[in-house]
MARLUMMI-971770 format. One record per atom (N, C-alpha, C, O, CB): x, y, z. Coordinates in steps of 0.1 Angstrom, whole numbers, plus 5000, padded with zeros to 4 digits. Glycine has a CB too. Example, Ala and Ser with C-alpha at 12.3 -4.5 7.8 and 13.67 -1.06 7.14 Angstrom:
2
513249435078 512349555078 513249675078 514249675085 511349555090 512849785071 513749895071 512950005079 513450115080 514149945057 
% end
This chain:
290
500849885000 500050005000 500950135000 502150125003 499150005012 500350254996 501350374991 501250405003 500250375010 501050494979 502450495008 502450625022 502050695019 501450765028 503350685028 502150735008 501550885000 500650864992 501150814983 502450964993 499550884991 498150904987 497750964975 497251064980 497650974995 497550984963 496851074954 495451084960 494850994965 496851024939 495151234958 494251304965 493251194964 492651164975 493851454959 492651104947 491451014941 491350924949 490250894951 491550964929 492450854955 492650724960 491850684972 491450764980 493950714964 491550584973 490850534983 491350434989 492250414980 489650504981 491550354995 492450225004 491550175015 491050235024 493950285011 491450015012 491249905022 492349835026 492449725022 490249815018 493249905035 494649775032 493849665039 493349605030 496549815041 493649625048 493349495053 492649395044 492749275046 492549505063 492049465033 491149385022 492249415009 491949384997 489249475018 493449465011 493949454997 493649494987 493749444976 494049364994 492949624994 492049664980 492449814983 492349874994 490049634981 493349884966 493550004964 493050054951 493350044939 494750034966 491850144958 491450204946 492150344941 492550434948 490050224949 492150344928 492550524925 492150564915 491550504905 494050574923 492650724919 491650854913 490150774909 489650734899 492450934895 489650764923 488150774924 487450884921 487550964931 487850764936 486850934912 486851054909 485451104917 484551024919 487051064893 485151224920 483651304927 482451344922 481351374927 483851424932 482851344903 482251414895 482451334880 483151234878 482651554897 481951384873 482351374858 481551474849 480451514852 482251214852 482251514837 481951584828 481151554820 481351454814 482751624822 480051644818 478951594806 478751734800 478251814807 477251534812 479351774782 479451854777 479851974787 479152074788 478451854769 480751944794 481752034805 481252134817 481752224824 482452134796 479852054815 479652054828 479651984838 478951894836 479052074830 480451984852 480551874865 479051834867 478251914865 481151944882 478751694871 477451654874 478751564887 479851504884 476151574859 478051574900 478351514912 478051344909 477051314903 477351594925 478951244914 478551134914 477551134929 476551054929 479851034914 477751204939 476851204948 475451234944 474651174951 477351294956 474651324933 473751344933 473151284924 472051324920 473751444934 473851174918 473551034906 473350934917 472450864915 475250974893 473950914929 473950774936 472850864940 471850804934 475350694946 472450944945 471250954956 469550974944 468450964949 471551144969 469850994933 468651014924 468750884916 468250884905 468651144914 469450794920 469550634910 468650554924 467950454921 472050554907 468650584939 468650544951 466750614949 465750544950 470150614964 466650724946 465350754950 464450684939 463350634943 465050934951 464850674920 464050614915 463850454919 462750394919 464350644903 465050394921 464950234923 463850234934 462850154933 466550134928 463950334945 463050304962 461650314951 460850214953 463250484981 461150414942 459850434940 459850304935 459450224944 459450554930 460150244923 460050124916 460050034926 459649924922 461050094906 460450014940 460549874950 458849924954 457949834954 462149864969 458550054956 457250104965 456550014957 456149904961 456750274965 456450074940 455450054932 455149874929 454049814926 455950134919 456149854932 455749694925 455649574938 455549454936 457149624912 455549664954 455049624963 453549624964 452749544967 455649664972 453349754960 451749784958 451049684951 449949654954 451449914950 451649634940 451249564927 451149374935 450149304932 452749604910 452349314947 452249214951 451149244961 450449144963 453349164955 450849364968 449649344976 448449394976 447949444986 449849364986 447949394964 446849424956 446249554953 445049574949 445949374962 447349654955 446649794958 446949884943 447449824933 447449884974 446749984942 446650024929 448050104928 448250204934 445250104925 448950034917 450350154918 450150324915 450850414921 451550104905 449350344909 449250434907 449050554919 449050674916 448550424899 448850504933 448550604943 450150614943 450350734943 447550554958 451350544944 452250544946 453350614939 454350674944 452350474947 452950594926 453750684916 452850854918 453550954917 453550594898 451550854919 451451014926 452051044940 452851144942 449951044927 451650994948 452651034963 454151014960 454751034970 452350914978 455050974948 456151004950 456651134944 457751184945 456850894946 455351214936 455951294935 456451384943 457551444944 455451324929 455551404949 454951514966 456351454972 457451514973 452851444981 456151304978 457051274987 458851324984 459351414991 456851094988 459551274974 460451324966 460751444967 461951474967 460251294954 460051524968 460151694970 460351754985 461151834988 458851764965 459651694992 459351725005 460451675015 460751715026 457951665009 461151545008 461751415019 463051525012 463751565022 461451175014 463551585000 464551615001 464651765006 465651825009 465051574992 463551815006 463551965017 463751935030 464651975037 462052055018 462651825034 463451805055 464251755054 464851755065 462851705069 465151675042 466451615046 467451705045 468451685050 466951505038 467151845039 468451965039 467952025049 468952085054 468752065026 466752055055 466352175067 466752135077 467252225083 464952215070 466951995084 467151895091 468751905094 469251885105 466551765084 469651925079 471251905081 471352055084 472152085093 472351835067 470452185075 471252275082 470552345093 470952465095 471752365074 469652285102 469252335115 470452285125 470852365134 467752275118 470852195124 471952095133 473452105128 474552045131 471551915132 473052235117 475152245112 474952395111 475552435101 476152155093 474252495118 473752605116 475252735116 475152845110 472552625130 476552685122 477452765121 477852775108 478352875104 478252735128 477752665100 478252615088 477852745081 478752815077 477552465082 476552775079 475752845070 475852995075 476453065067 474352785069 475053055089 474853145093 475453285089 474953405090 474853115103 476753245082 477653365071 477453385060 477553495054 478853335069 476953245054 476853225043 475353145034 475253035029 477953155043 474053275033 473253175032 473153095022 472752985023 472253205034 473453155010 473453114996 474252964999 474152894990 474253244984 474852925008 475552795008 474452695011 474752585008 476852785018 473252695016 472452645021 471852565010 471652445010 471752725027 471652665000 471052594984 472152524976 471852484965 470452724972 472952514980 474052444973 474352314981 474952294991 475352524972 473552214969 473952034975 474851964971 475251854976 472951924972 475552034961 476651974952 477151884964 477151764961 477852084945 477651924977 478951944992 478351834998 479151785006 479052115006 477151764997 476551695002 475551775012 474951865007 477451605006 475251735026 474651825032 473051775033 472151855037 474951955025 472951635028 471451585033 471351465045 472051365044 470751515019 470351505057 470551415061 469151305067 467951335068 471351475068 469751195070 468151085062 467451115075 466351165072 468350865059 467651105087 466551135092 465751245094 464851255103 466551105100 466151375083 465151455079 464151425067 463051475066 465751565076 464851325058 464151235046 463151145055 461951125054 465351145035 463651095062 462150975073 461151075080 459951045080 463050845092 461551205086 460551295092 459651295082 458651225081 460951425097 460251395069 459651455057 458551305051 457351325048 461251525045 458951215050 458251105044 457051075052 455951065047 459150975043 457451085067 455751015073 455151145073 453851135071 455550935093 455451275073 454451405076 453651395064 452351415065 455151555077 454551345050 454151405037 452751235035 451551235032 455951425022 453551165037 452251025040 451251045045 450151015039 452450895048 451151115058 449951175066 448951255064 447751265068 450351225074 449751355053 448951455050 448051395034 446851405031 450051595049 449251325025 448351245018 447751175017 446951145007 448251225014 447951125025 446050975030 445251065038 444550985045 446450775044 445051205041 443951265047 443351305036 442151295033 444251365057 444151365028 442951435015 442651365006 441751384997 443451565007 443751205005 443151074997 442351014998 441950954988 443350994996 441851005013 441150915023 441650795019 441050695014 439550925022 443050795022 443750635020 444250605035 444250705042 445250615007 444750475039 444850445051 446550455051 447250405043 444150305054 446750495058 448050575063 449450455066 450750445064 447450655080 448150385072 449350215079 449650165068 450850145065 448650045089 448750155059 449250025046 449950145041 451050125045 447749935031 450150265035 450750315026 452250315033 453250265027 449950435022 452350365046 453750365053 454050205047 454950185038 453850395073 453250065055 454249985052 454349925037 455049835033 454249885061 453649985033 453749955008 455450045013 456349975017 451750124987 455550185013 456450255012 457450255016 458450295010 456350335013 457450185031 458750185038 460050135026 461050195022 458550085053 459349965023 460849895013 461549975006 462749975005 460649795001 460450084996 461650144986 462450254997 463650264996 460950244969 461850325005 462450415015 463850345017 464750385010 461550435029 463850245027 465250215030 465950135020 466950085024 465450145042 465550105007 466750064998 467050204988 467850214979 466149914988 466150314992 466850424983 468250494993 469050574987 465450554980 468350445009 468850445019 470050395017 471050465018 468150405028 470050245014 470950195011 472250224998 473450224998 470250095011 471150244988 471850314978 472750424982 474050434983 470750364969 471650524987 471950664986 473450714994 474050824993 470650734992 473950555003 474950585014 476450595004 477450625010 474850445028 476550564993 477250534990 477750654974 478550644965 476850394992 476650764978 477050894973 477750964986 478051084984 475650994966 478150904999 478750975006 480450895005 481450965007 477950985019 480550775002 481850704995 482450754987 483650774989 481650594988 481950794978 482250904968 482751034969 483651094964 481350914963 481651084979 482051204987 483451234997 484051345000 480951214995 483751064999 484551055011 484051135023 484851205027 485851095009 482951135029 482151165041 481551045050 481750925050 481051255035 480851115057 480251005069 480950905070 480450795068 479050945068 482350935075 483050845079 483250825097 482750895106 484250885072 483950725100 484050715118 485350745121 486150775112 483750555125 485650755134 487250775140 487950685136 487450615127 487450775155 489150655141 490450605138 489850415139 488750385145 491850685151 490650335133 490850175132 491250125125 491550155114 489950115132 491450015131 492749905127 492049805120 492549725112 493649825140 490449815124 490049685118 490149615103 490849635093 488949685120 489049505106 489549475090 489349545080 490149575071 489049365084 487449625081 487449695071 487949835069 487549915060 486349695068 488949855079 489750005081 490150075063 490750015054 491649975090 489750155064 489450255051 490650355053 490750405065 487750345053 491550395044 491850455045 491650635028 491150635016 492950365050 492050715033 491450875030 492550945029 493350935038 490450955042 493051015018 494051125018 493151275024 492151325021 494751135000 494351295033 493551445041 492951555031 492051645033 494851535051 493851535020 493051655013 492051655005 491551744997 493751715007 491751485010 490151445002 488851465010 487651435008 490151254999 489551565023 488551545034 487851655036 488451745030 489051505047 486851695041 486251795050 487051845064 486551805074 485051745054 488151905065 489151965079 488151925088 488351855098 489752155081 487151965085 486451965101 485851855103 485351855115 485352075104 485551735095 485651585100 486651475100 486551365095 484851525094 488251585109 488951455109 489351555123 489851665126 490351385093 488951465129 489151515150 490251455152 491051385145 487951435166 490151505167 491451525172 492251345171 493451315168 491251605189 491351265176 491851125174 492251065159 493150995157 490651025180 491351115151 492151045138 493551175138 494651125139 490851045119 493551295137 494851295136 496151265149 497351285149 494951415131 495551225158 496751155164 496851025163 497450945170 496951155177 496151005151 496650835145 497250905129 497550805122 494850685143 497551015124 498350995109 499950995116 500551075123 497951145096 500250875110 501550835111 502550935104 502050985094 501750705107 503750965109 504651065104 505351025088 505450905086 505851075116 505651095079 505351025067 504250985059 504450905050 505750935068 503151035060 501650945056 501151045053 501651135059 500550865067 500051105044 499251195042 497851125043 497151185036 499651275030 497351035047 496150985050 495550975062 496350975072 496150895046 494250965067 493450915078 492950735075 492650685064 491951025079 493050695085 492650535087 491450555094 491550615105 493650425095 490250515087 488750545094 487950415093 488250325085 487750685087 487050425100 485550385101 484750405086 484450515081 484850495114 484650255079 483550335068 482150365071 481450345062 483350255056 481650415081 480350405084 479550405072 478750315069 479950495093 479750465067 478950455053 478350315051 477150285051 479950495039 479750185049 479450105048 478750055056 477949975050 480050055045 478650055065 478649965080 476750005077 475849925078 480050055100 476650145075 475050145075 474150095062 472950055062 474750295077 474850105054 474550045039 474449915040 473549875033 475550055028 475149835048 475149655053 473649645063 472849555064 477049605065 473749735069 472949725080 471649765072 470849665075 473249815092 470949835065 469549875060 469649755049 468549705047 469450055053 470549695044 470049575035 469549465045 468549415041 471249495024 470049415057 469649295063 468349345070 467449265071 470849235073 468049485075 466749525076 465849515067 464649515070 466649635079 466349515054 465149485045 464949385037 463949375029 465049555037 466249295040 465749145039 464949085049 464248985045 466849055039 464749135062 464349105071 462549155068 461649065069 465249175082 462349255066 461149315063 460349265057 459149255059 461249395057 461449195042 460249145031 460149025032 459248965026 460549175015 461048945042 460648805046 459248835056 458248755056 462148715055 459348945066 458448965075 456648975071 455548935075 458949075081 457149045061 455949145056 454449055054 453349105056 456349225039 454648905051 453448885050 453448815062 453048705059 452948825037 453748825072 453148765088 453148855097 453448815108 454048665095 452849005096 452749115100 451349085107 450349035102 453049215089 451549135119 450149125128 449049225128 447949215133 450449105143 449549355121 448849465123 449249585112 450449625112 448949505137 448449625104 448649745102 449449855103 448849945110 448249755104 450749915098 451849985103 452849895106 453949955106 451550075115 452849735111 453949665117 455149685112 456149705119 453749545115 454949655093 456349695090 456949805087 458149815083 456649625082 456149915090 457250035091 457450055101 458350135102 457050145087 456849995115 457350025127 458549905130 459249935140 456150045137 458849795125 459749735128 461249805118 462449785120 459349595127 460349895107 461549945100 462150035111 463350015115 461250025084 461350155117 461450255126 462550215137 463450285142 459950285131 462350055141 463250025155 464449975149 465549995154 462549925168 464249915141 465349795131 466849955127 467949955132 463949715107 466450025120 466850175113 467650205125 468850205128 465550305107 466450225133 467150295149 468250195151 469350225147 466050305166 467950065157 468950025167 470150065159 470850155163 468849865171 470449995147 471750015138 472250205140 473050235148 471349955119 471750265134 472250445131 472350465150 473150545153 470650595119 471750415159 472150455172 473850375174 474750415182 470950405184 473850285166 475250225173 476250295160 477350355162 475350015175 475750285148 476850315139 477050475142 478050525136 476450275123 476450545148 476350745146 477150765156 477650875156 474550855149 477750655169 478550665180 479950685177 480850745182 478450555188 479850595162 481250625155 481850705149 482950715146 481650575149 480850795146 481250935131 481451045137 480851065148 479950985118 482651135130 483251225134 482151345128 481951445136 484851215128 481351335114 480651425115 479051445123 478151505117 480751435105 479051395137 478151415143 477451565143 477851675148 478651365154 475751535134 475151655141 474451655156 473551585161 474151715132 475251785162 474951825178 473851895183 473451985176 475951905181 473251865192 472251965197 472952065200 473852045207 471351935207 472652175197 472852295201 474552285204 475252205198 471752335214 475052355214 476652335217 477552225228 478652225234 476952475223 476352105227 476451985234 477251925226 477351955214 475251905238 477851825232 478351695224 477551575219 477951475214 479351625233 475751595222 475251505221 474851495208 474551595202 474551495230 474751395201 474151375188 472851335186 472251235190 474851305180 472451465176 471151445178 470051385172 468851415172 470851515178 471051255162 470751145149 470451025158 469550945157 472151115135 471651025171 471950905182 470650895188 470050795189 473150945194 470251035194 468951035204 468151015196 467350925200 468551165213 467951045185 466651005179 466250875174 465050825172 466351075170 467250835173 467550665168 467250595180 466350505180 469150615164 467950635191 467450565204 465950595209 465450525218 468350615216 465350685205 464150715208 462950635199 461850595202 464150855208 463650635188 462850545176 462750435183 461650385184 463450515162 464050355189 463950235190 463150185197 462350095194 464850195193 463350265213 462150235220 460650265218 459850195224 462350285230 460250365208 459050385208 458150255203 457050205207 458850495201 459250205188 458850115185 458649985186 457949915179 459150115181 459549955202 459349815208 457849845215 456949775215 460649765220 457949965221 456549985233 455049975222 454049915226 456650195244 455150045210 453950035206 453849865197 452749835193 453550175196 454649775194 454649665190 454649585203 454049485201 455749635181 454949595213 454549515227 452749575232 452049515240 456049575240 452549685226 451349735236 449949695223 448749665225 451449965241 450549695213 449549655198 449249495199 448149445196 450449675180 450349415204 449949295201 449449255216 449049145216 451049195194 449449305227 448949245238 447449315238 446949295249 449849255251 446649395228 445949415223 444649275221 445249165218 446549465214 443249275222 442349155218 441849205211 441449315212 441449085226 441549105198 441149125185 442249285173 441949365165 439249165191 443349255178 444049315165 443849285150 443249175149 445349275167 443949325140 444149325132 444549355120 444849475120 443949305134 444649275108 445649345101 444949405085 445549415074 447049225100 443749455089 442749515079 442949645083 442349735078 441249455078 
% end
């Protein structure tokens, strides 16, 4: 493996795997188009297409789905940027015009999961459609556009974790980075001679984790005891993982001027809500799943 890094490069030494000049972008009649905003609009059409042709296995009409993605799609990526810059507010407060600029990345998913159930809620009231079945038709493409979408931050070289040795230890040339997501611990791990950080891919680690949640789902989905089940096991499933994987990332958004992260608490809060109302639904008489 090189000590010295081209800026492109990416590195798994434990996996023997060096990639280079990874590139961020590419030219289409000379204009930059972001690989980040190809992986996250390749991630939102496949999630519609998983929605749509769940609709179609459980008898409901695709067409409510291909109209709520329009709404949804719009909305899910407004709370996913209002969401990153309410919780990175120093970032911006100088600079607003930076706010409209996604090129940098700057979306974050649990403003896309807020934005998704408000925008569901509001359209099964003026649909008069039932709210439970449409969350759990919608949840699958939701977290495989999730899955996708993690991996316009690979690209990005972002949402990475602190320092490690492990197997899947990632390594990053510093000047591939954001300064202000490599703390104080990854640089007292760049070795003298080295121009890189050795990190945490969280990226990956959550990308692994929303696929086994949604293998888990669609094996579940037809022994679901109730109405909403499987988006609320998506809700605790999502949580447990982003509460343990968000402990690791250097770009933690903070409440206010705490150290606490405020992706962590909410994940942990998901988690439990979702055990208490799946423990309080099924000790329920006469549930069901109409």
């Amino acid at each position: 493996m090189k000590e010295i890094m081209d800026v492109g490069d990416i590195a798994f030494p434990h996996l023997h795997l060096y990639l280079e000049n990874v590139p961020k972008t590419i030219t289409v009649f000379g204009f930059p188009i972001a690989f980040y905003g190809m992986i996250i609009g390749l991630g939102v059409v496949l999630g519609v297409l998983m929605a749509v042709r769940e609709a179609k296995v459980t008898g409901q009409d695709p067409e409510v789905y291909w109209d709520f993605a329009l709404y949804a799609i719009f909305f899910c990526i407004l709370g996913s940027r209002i969401y990153y810059v309410v919780f990175s507010w120093d970032m911006y407060k100088d600079n607003l015009l930076e706010i409209f600029n996604l090129r940098h990345g700057g979306l974050a998913i649990y403003g896309t999961v807020i934005a998704a159930f408000l925008t569901a809620g509001i359209y099964c009231h003026v649909k008069k459609l039932s709210f439970l079945r449409l969350c759990d038709t919608g949840i699958v493409g939701l977290i495989l556009g999730q899955i996708i979408g993690r991996w316009g931050n690979f690209m990005n070289r972002e949402a990475f974790g602190q320092y490690t040795d492990s197997l899947f230890a990632m390594r990053l040339p510093i000047d591939a980075v954001r300064p202000g997501d490599i703390s104080a611990e990854l640089s007292a791990h760049i070795l003298e001679g080295t121009n890189y950080i050795q990190v945490h891919p969280t990226f990956l680690y959550e990308s692994v984790w929303n696929l086994l949640v949604l293998v888990f789902l669609m094996a579940y989905r037809k022994h679901k005891k109730f109405q909403g089940e499987v988006a609320l096991l998506y809700l605790g499933g999502y949580g447990l993982g982003r509460c343990v994987i968000e402990g690791l990332r250097t770009d933690q958004l903070l409440i206010g001027h705490t150290d606490i992260a405020v992706s962590q608490v909410l994940a942990g809060a998901l988690v439990i809500f979702a055990l208490l109302v799946e423990i309080t639904v099924r000790k329920r008489p006469g549930k069901s799943k109409s």
